[in-house]
N, C-alpha and C positions, 0 to 999 in steps of 0.2 A: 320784331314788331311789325304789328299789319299795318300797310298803307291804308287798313278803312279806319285805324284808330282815331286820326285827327276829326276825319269825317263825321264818326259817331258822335265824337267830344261836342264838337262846334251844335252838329244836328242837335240833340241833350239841352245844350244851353239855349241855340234859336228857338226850343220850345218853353225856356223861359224855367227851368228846372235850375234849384242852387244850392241843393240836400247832398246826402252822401251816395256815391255809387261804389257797392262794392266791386271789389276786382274780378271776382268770378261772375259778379253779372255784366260788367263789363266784357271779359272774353266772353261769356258766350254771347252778347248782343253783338261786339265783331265777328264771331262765326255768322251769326245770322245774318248779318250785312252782307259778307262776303258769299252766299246762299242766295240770297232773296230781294238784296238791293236798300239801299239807305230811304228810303224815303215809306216802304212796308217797315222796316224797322221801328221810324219815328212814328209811324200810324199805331204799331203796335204797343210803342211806349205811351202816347196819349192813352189808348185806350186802359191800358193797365200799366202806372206809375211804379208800381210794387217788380216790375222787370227791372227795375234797377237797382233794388237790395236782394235780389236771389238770383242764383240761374233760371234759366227757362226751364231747363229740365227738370228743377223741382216743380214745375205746379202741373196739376193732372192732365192738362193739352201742350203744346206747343203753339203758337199762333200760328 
């Protein structure tokens, strides 16, 4: 398990989110923490909510 999983968890709910996140958006959201740092992460969940029922790599960019 990643040491950025708690991180991500806590970061998800500080923004007040309390729906389902699948497991594969969740690894890749911890890849991309562990990449680019927790708080671009959270930026990139505000901006598109939908990063947390698919991978990043399904949609046509990466953030």
């Amino acid at each position: 398990m990643s040491a950025a999983l708690p991180a991500v968890l806590m970061g998800i709910t500080r923004l007040g989110y309390r729906g389902t996140i699948t497991e594969h958006a969740l690894s890749s959201l911890v890849a991309h923490v562990e990449e680019h740092g927790l708080e671009t992460v959270l930026r990139w969940i505000e901006e598109d909510p939908g990063l947390l029922l698919m991978p990043s790599w399904q949609f046509f960019y990466l953030p």
